[in-house]
ZASE-290202 format. One record per residue (C-alpha): residue number from 1; residue in three letters; x, y, z. Coordinates in steps of 0.5 Angstrom, whole numbers. Layout:
BEGIN
(atom NUM, Ala, (X, Y, Z))
...
end
This chain:
BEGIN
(atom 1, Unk, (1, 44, -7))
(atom 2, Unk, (3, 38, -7))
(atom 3, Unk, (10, 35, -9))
(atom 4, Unk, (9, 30, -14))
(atom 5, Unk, (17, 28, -15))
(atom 6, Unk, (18, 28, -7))
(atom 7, Unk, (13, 22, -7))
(atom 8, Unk, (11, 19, -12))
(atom 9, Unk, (9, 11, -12))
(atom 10, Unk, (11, 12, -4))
(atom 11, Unk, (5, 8, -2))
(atom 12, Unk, (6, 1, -6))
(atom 13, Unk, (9, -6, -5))
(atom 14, Unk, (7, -12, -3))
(atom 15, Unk, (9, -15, 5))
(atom 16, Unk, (15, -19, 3))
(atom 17, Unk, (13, -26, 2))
(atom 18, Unk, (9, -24, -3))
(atom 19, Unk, (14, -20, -8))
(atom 20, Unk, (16, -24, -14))
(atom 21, Unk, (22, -20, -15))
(atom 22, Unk, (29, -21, -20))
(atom 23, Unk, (34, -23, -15))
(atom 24, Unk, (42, -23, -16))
(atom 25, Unk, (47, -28, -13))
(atom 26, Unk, (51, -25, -8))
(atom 27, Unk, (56, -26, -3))
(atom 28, Unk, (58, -22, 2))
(atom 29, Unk, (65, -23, 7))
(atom 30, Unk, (64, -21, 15))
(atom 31, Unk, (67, -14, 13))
(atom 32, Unk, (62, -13, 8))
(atom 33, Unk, (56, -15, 13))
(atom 34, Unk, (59, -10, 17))
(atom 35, Unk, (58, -5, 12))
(atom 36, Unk, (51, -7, 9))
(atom 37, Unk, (49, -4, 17))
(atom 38, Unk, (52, 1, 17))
(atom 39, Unk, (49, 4, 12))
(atom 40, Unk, (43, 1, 13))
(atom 41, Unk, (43, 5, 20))
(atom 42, Unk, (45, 11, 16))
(atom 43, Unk, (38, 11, 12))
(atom 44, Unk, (35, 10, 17))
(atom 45, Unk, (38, 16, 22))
(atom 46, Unk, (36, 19, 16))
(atom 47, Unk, (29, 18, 13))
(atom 48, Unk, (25, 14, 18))
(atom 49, Unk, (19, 16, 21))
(atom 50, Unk, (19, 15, 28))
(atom 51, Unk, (27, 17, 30))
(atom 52, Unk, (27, 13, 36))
(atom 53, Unk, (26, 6, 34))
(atom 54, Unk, (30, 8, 28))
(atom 55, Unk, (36, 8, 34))
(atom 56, Unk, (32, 2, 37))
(atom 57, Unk, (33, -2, 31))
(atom 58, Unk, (40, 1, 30))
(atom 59, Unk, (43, -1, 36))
(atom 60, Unk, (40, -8, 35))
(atom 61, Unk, (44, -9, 28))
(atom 62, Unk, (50, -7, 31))
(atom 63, Unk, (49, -12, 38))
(atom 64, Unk, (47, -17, 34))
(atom 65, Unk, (53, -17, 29))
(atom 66, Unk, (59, -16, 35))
(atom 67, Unk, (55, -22, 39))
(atom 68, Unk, (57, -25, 30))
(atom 69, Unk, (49, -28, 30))
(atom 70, Unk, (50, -26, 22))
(atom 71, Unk, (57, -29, 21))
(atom 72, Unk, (53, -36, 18))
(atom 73, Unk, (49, -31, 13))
(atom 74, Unk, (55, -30, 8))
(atom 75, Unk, (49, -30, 2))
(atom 76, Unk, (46, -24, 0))
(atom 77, Unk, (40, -26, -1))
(atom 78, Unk, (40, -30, 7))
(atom 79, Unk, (42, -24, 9))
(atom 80, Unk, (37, -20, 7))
(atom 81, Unk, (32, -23, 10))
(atom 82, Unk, (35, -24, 17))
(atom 83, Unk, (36, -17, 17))
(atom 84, Unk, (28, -15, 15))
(atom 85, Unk, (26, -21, 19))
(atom 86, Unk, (31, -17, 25))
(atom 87, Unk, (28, -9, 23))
(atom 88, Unk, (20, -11, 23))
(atom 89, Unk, (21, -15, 30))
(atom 90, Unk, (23, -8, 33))
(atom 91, Unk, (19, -3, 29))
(atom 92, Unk, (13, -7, 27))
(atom 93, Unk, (13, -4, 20))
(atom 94, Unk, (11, -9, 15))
(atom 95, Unk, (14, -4, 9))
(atom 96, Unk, (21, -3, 12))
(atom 97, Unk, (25, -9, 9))
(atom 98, Unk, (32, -11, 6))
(atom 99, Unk, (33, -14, -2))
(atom 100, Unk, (38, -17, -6))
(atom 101, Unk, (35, -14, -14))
(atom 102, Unk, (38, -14, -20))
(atom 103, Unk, (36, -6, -21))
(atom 104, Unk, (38, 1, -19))
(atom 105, Unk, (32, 2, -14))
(atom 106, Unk, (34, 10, -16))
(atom 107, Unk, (33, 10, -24))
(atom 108, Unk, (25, 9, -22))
(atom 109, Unk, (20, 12, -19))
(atom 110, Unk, (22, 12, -10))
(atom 111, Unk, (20, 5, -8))
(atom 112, Unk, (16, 2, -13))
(atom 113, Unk, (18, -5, -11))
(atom 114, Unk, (13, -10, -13))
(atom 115, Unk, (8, -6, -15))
(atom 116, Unk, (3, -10, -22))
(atom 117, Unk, (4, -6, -28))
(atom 118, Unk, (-3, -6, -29))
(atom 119, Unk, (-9, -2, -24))
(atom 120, Unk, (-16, -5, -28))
(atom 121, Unk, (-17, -13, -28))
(atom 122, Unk, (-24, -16, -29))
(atom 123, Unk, (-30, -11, -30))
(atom 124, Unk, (-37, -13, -31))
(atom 125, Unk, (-43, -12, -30))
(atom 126, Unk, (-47, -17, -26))
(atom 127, Unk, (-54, -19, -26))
(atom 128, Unk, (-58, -15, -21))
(atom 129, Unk, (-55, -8, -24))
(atom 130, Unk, (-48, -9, -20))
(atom 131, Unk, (-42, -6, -23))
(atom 132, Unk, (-37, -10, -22))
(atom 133, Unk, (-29, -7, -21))
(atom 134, Unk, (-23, -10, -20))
(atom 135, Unk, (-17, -6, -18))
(atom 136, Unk, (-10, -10, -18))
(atom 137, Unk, (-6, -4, -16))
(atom 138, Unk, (-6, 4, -16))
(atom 139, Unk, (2, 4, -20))
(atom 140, Unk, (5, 11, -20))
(atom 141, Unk, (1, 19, -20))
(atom 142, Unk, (-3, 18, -25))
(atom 143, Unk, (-1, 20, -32))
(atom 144, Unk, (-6, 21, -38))
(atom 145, Unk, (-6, 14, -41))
(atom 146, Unk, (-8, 12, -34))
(atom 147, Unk, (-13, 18, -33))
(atom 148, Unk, (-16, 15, -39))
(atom 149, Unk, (-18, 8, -38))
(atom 150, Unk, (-20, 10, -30))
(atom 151, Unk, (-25, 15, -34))
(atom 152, Unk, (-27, 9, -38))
(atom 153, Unk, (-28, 4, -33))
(atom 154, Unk, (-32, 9, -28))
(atom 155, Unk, (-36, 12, -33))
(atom 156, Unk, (-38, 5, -35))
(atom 157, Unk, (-40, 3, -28))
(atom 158, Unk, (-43, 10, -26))
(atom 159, Unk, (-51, 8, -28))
(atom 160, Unk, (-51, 1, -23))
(atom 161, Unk, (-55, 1, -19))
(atom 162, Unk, (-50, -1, -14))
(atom 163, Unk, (-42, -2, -13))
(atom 164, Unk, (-37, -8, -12))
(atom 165, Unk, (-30, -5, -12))
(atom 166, Unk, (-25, -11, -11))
(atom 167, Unk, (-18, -10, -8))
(atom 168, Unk, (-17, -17, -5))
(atom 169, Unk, (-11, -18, -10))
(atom 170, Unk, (-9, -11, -10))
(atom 171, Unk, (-1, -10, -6))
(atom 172, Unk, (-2, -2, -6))
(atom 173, Unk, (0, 4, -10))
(atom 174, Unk, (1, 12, -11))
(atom 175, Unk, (-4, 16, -7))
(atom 176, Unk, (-6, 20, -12))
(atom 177, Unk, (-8, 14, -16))
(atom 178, Unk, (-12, 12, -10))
(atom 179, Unk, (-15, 20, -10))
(atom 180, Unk, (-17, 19, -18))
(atom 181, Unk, (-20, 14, -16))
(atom 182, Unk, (-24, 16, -11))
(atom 183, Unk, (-27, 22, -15))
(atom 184, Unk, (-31, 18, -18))
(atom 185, Unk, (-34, 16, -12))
(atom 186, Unk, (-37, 22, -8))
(atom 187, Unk, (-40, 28, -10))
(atom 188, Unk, (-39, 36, -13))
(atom 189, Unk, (-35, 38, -6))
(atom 190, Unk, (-28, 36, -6))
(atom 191, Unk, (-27, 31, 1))
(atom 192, Unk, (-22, 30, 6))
(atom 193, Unk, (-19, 23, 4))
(atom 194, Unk, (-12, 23, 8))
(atom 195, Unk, (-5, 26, 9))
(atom 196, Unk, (2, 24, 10))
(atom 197, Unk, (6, 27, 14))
(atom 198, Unk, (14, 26, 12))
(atom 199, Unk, (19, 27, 17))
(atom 200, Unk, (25, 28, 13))
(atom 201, Unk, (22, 35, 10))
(atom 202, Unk, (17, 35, 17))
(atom 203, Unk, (11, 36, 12))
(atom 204, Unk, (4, 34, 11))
(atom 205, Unk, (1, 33, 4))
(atom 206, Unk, (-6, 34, 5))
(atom 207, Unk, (-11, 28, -1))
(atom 208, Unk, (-17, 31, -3))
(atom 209, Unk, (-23, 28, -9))
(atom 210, Unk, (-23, 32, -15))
(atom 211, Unk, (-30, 33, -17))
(atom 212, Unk, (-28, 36, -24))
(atom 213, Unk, (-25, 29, -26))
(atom 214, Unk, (-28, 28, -33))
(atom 215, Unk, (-33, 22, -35))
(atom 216, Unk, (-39, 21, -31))
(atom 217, Unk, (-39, 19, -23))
(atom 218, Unk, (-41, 14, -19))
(atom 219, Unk, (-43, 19, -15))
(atom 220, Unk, (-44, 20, -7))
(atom 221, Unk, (-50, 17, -5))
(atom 222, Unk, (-51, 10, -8))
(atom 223, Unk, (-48, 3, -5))
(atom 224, Unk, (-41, 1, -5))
(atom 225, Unk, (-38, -5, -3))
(atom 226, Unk, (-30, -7, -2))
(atom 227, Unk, (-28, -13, -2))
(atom 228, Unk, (-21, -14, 2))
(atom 229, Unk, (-16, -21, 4))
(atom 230, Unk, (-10, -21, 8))
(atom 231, Unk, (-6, -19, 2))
(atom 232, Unk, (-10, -12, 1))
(atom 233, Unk, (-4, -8, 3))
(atom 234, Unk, (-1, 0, 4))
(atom 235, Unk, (-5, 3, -2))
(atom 236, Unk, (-10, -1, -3))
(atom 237, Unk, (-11, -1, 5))
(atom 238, Unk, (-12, 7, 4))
(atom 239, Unk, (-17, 6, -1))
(atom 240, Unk, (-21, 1, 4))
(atom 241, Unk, (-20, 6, 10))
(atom 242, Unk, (-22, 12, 6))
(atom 243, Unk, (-28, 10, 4))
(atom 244, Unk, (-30, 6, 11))
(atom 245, Unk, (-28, 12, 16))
(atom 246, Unk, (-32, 17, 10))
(atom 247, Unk, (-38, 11, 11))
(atom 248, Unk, (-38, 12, 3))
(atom 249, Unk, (-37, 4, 3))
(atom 250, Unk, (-38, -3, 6))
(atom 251, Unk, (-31, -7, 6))
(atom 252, Unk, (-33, -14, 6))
(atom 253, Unk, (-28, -20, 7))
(atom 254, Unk, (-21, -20, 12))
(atom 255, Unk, (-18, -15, 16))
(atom 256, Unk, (-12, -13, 12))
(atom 257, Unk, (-5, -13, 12))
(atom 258, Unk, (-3, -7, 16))
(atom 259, Unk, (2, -2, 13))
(atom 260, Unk, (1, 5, 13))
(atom 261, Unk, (8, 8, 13))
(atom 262, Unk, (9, 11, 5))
(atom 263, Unk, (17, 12, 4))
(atom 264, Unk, (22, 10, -1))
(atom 265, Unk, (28, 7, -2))
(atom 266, Unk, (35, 7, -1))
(atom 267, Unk, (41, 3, -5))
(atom 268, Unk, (46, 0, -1))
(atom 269, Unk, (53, -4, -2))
(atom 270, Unk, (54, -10, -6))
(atom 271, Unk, (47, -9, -10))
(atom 272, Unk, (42, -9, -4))
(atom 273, Unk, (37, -4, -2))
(atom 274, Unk, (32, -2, 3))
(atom 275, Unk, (26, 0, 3))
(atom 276, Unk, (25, 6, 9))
(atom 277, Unk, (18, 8, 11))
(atom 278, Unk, (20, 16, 11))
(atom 279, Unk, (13, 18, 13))
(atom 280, Unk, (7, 16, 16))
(atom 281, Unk, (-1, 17, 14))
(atom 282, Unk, (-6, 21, 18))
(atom 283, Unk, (-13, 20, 16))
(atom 284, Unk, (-18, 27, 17))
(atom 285, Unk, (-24, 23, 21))
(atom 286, Unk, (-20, 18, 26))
(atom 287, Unk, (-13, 22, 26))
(atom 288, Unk, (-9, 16, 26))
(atom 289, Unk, (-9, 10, 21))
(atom 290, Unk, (-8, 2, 20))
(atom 291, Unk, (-1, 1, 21))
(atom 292, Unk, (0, -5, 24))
(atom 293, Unk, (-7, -7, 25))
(atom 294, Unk, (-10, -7, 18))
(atom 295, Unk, (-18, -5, 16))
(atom 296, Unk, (-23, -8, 19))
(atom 297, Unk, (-27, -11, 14))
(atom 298, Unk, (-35, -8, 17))
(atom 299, Unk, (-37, -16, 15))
(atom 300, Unk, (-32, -20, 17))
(atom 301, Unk, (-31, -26, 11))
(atom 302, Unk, (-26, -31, 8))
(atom 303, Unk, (-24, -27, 3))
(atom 304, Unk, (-26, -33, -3))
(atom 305, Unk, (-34, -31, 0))
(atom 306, Unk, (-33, -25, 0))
(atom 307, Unk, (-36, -23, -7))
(atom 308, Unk, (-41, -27, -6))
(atom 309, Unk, (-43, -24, 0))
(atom 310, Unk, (-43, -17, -2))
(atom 311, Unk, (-47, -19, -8))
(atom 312, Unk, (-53, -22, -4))
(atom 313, Unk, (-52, -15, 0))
(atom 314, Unk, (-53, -10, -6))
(atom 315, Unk, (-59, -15, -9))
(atom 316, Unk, (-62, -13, -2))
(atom 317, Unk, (-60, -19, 3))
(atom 318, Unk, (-59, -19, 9))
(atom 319, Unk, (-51, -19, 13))
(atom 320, Unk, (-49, -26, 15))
(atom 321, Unk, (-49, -28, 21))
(atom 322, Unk, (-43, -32, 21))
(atom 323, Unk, (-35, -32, 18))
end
């Protein structure tokens, strides 16, 4: 049974330079700078995946701060961000990051930084029977409101004739949202959609569809397209991955961001944070994931004609023969 407390929201946030987060002042002396990596480490020693570059990563903090590369970066903010800038370059992983925030990042659910507050954007039904779907995010395990309004919008869409799901705005979210969602999606088994591997409690939770989800279903046999950007990332990638690797869907647009590593995260002193990947995604067909490289779209696009794109398809086009 799968732990819902322990991962909760693990697959969410947004690459760092798109975040729109509250942010404190804050000035820190060389001595706190010192601390703020200490602890850093100690979080990473603890929790990240991959324990090797979590020593990688440590031993070049502390490098850099005895050579007093970080003796100019007395502003919180800054300094955050030189961090980040300093961990992703040896690790690649576009989730582990630093930030100064105004809140506790232990009151709420692990990691939920940066996530849209609202799962459902604009959906319509278009000429030529297409349902039209846009998904902001996939937020936290899914509660009844949530079960609600996704029985609503898929049962809405579950008679066109084709599906358009689109997440080129979508920063990511809980698994078993992007597992609810899904059901709707495929047929009366349950499917394999994808595990997560946690190396802090060396545990796999396996996410399957659930073909007893209430309303009416999209089903497994008609088309669905997938619409992504560069900004698609972590949870949203999931979805896209799921479907492609299931060949339940064509994705359409750019290749995504490149985050596959869910984790949660930690407070640090002087009201900083980082967020620590603590395990790693497996999916059941390829057995790896897209950490680092994105999901390749199947026709590749500009992510504002990819719309289009997928409506000449599901109004029975042909594919375009140039991005």
């Amino acid at each position: 049974m799968i732990r819902r407390s322990l991962i909760s929201a693990l697959f969410l946030t947004l690459p760092l330079s798109s975040q729109v987060c509250a942010q404190q002042k804050v000035d820190l002396t060389r001595e706190q700078r010192l601390i703020v990596i200490d602890s850093i480490t100690s979080a990473l020693s603890r929790g990240y995946v991959f324990p090797e570059v979590a020593t990688r990563m440590a031993d070049d903090l502390h490098a850099r701060f005895a050579k007093g590369e970080f003796d100019n970066t007395s502003d919180g903010s800054e300094f955050a961000q030189t961090l980040t800038k300093d961990l992703q370059a040896i690790s690649h992983d576009k989730h582990l990051r630093v930030r100064v925030s105004a809140d506790n990042p232990s009151s709420g659910p692990a990691g939920s930084f940066g996530v849209n507050s609202n799962i459902f954007g604009r959906t319509e039904r278009m000429p030529g029977d297409i349902a039209y779907i846009q998904i902001l995010s996939f937020i936290q395990p899914p509660d009844s409101i949530l079960r609600e309004e996704t029985t609503r919008v898929m049962s809405a869409a579950a008679d066109a004739k084709a599906l358009i799901i689109d997440l080129r705005t979508n920063g990511g979210g809980s698994p078993f949202t992007v597992a609810l969602v899904s059901s709707y999606l495929f047929g009366t088994e349950p499917v394999h959609l994808n595990s997560l591997y946690f190396r802090p409690a060396n545990r796999t939770d396996d996410f399957y569809t659930d073909p007893t989800v209430t309303g009416r279903k999209f089903g497994p046999a008609k088309p669905i397209y997938v619409l992504t950007s560069s900004r698609t990332f972590s949870g949203a990638e999931e979805f896209a991955y799921n479907l492609q690797t299931r060949k339940r869907a064509t994705i359409v647009g750019e290749t995504t961001g490149g985050g596959a590593n869910p984790g949660r995260g930690f407070p640090l002193p002087y009201n900083l944070t980082v967020f620590v990947p603590t395990g790693r995604a497996i999916n059941p067909i390829t057995k790896t994931n897209w950490e680092g490289v994105g999901v390749k779209p199947d026709i590749a696009v500009d992510a504002d004609r990819a719309l289009d794109v997928a409506l000449g398809l599901a109004r029975g086009g042909s594919r375009p023969t140039t991005q």
